[in-house]
C-alpha positions in Angstrom: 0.0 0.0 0.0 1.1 3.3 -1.0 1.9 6.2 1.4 -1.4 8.0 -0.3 -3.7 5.1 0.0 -2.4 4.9 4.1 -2.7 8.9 4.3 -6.3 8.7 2.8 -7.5 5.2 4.1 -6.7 7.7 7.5 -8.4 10.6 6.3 -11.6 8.8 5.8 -11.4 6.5 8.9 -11.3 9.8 11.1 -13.8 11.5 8.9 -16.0 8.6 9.7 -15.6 8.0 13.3 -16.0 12.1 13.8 -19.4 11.6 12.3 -20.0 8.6 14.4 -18.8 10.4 17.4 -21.0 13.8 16.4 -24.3 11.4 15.3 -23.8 9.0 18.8 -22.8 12.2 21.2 -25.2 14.6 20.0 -27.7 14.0 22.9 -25.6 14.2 25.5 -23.6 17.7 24.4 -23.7 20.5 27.1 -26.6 22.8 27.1 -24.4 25.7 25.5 -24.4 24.0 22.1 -26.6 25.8 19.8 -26.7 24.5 16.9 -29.7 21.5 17.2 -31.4 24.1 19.2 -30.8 26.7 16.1 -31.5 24.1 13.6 -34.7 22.8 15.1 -36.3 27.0 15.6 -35.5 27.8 11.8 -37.4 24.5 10.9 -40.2 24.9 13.3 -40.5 28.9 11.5 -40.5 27.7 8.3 -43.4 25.0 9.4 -45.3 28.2 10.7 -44.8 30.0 7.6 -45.9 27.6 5.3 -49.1 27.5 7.4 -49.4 30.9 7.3 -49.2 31.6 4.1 -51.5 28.7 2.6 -54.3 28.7 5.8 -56.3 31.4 4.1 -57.1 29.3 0.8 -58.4 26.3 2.8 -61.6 25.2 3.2 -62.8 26.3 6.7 -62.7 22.7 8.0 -59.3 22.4 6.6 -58.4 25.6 8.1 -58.9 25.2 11.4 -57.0 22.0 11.7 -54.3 24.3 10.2 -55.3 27.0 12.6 -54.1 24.7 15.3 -51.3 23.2 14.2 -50.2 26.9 13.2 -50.9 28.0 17.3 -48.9 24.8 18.1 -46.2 26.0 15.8 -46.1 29.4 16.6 -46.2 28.8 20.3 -43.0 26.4 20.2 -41.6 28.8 17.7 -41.4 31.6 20.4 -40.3 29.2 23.2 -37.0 28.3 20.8 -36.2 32.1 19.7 -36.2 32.7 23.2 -34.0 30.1 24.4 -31.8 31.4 21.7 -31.5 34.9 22.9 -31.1 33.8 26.7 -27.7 31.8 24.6 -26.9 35.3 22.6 -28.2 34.3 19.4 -30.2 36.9 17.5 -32.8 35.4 14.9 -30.4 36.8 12.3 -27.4 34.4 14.1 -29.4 31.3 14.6 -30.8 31.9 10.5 -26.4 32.1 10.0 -26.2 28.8 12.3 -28.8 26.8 10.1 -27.1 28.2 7.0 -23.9 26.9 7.9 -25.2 23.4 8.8 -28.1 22.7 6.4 -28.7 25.7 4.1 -30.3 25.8 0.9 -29.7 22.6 -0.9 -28.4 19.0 0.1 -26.8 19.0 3.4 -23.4 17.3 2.9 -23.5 14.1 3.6 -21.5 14.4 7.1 -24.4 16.5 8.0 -27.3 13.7 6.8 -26.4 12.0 9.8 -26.7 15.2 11.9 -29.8 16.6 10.7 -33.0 15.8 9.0 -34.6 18.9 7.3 -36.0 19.1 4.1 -36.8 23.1 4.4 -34.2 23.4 1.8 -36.8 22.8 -0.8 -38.7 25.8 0.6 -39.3 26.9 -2.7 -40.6 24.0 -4.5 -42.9 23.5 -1.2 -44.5 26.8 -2.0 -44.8 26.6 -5.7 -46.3 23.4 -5.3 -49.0 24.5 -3.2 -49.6 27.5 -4.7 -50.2 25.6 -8.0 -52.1 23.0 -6.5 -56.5 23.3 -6.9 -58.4 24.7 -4.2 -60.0 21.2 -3.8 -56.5 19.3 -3.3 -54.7 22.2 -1.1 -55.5 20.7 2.2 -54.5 17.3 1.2 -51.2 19.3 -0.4 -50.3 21.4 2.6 -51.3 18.3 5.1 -48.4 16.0 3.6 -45.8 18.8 3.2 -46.5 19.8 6.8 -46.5 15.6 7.7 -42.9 15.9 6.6 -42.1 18.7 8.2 -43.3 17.2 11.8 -42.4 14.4 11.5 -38.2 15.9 11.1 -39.2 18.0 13.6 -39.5 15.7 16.1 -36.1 13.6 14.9 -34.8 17.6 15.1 -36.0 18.0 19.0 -34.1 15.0 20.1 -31.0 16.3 18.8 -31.4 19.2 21.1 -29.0 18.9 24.5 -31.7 20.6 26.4 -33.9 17.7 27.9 -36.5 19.8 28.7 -37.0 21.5 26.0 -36.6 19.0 23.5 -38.7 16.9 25.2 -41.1 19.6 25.1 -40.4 21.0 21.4 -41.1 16.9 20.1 -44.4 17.1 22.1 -45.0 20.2 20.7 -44.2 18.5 17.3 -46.7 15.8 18.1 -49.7 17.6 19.2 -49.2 19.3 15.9 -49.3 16.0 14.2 -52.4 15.0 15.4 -53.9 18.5 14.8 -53.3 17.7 11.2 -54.8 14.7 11.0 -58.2 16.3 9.1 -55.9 17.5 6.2 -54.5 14.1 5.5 -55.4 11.1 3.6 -56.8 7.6 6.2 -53.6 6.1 5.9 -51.9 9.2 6.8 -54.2 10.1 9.6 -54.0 6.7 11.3 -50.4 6.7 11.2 -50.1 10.5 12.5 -52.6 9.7 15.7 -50.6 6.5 16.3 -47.2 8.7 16.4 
């Protein structure tokens, strides 16, 4: 074996054990690590958003299972933007800290591991819905927001903060069942059994 093939079959076995170290340890990093915490509030906005902007086109039914899952949202939403500031991180910072991590596009893949969040495709999310027929928005908006709560939850165990994740993946949960009237029976069973 050639002095490259040891240099690089080292390269990759520490690049591989630091993500197994990062994916295994995550849990149990101190309180002042801000990144899951950052990670999890700009995905728990962008839920909210998404809500927000598509609620008003929904039939009323549909809209007020979207209503709640939008309170759910918002209230969690608050609860994290505040946790940041107590850590000094100004919604501009934490929106830098989600850049850095996940950002627009494919996370690399040593971040897969890290982070599930699909709020990269924020843009084809909204075109998609806005395109969709009025009759087939609730069903559209129900399975992108299924998506979305369903990371959120895998997000709020990543955060170090027992508490608060363990309240942020309730949060994500009560959301999921609120949604169940906007989602296909299949759907629905499996988002009340979650």
């Amino acid at each position: 074996m050639t002095w490259r093939r040891v240099a690089a079959a080292l390269v990759t076995a520490c690049v591989l054990s630091g993500v197994a170290l990062a994916t295994a340890g995550w849990a149990s990093r101190s309180t002042g690590n801000v990144t899951a915490l950052a990670v999890l509030h700009q995905h728990v906005d962008y839920e909210g958003r998404l809500l927000s902007q598509f609620t008003g086109r929904l039939s009323p039914s549909d809209a007020r299972a979207a209503d709640q899952v939008l309170q759910l949202t918002s209230t969690l939403d608050a609860k994290l933007a505040s946790r940041l500031e107590e850590r000094g991180y100004s919604a501009a910072r934490a929106q830098a800290v989600w850049q850095r991590v996940v950002g627009d596009g494919v996370p690399p893949p040593s971040r897969v591991l890290l982070y599930v969040c699909s709020i990269h495709a924020a843009e084809s999310d909204a075109a998609a819905l806005t395109a969709a027929a009025p009759s087939a928005l609730g069903h559209e908006l129900g399975d992108v927001e299924l998506t979305l709560l369903l990371e959120g939850r895998q997000l709020a165990a990543q955060v170090g903060d027992r508490s608060l994740g363990a309240a942020a993946g309730q949060s994500q949960r009560d959301a999921l069942h609120a949604l169940a009237p906007l989602l296909i029976p299949t759907d629905r069973a499996f988002a009340a059994s979650v």
